[in-house]
C-alpha positions in Angstrom: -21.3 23.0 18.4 -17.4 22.5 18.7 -15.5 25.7 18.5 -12.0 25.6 16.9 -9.7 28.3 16.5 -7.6 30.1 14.2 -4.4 31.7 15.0 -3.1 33.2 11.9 -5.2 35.8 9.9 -4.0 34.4 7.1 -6.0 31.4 7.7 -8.9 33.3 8.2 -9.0 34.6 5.0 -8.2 31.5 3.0 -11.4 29.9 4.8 -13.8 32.9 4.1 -12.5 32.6 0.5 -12.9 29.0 0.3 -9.4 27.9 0.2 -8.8 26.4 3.1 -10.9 23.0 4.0 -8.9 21.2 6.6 -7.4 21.5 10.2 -4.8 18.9 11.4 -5.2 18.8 15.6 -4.4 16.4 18.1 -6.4 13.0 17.4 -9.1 13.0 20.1 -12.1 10.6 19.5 -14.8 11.8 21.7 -14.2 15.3 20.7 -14.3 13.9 16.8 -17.9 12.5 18.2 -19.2 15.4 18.7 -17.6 17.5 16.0 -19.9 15.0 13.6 -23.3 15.7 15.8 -22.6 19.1 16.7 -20.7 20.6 13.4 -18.2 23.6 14.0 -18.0 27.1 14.8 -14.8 28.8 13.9 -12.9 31.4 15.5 -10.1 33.9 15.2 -7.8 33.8 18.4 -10.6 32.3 20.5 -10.5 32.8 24.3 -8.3 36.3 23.6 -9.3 39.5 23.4 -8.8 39.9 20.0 -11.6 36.6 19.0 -14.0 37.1 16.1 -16.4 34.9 14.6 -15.2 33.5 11.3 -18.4 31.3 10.3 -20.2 27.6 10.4 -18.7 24.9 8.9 -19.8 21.4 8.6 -17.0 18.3 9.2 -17.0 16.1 6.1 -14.2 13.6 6.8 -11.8 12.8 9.5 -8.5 10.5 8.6 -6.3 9.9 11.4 -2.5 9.4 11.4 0.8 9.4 13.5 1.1 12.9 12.6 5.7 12.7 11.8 5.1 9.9 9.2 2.6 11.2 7.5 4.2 14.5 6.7 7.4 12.6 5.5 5.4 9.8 3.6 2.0 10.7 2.6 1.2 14.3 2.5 1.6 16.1 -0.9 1.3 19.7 -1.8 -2.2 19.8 -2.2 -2.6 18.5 1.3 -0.2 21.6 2.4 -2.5 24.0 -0.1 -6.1 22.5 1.4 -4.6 23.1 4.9 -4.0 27.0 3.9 -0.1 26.5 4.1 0.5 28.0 0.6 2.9 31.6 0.7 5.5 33.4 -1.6 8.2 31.9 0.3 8.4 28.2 0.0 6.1 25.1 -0.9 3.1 24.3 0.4 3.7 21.0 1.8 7.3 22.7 3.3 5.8 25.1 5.3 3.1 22.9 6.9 6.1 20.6 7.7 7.8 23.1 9.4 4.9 24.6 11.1 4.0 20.8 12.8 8.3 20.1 13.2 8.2 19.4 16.6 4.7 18.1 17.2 4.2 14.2 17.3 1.8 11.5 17.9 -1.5 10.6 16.6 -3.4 13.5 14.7 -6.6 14.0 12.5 -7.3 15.9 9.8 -10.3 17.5 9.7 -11.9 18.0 6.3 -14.7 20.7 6.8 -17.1 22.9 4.2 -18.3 26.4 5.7 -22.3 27.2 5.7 -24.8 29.7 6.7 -26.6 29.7 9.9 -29.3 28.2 8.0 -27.6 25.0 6.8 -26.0 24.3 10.0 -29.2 24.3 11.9 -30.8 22.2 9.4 -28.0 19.6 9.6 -28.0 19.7 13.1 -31.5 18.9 13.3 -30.6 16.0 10.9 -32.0 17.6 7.9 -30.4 16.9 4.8 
């Protein structure tokens, strides 16, 4: 398993509730690898004191990108929404481009679904 963490509670809930189905992190393709053999476990504030288990999720779809243009050129509001950037205070896709202002290079966007213990081991073993 890959372990990726949260850091907002927000997010946290949006993924338990089904609202929130992708990640955007650094592009790295070994890492990707084994994110598609492994599948995911996801955490709240892993490595702190305050982690906690937030569930199983399978990756579905990766799509790479320089991260700068394609927040300026391609990413819509549903691609701020899916990544759990929705709030009262602006839009979707405005938030998630402030939240990644300063970060560039090449990125991926991980599309996940969250599943029981049962379907992750089953897929795992390479049971469909």
């Amino acid at each position: 398993m890959v372990g990726i963490s949260f850091s907002s509670a927000d997010f946290v809930a949006k993924i338990r509730g089904g609202s929130k189905t992708t990640t955007i992190r650094p592009s790295n393709p070994k890492r990707e690898e084994q994110m598609r053999r492994l599948g995911l476990h996801l955490y709240y504030k892993q490595r702190t004191p305050q982690c906690s288990f937030i569930g199983y999720a399978w990756p579905e779809e990766f799509e790479t990108f320089d991260l700068q243009t394609w927040l300026m050129n391609k990413a819509t509001e549903e691609d701020g929404i899916e990544d759990g950037f929705k709030n009262e205070h602006s839009s979707a896709l405005g938030a998630m481009r402030e939240y990644f202002e300063n970060e560039h290079g090449m990125y991926t966007r991980i599309h996940f679904r969250v599943i029981d213990k049962a379907t992750f081991e089953m897929y795992r073993m390479g049971v469909d």
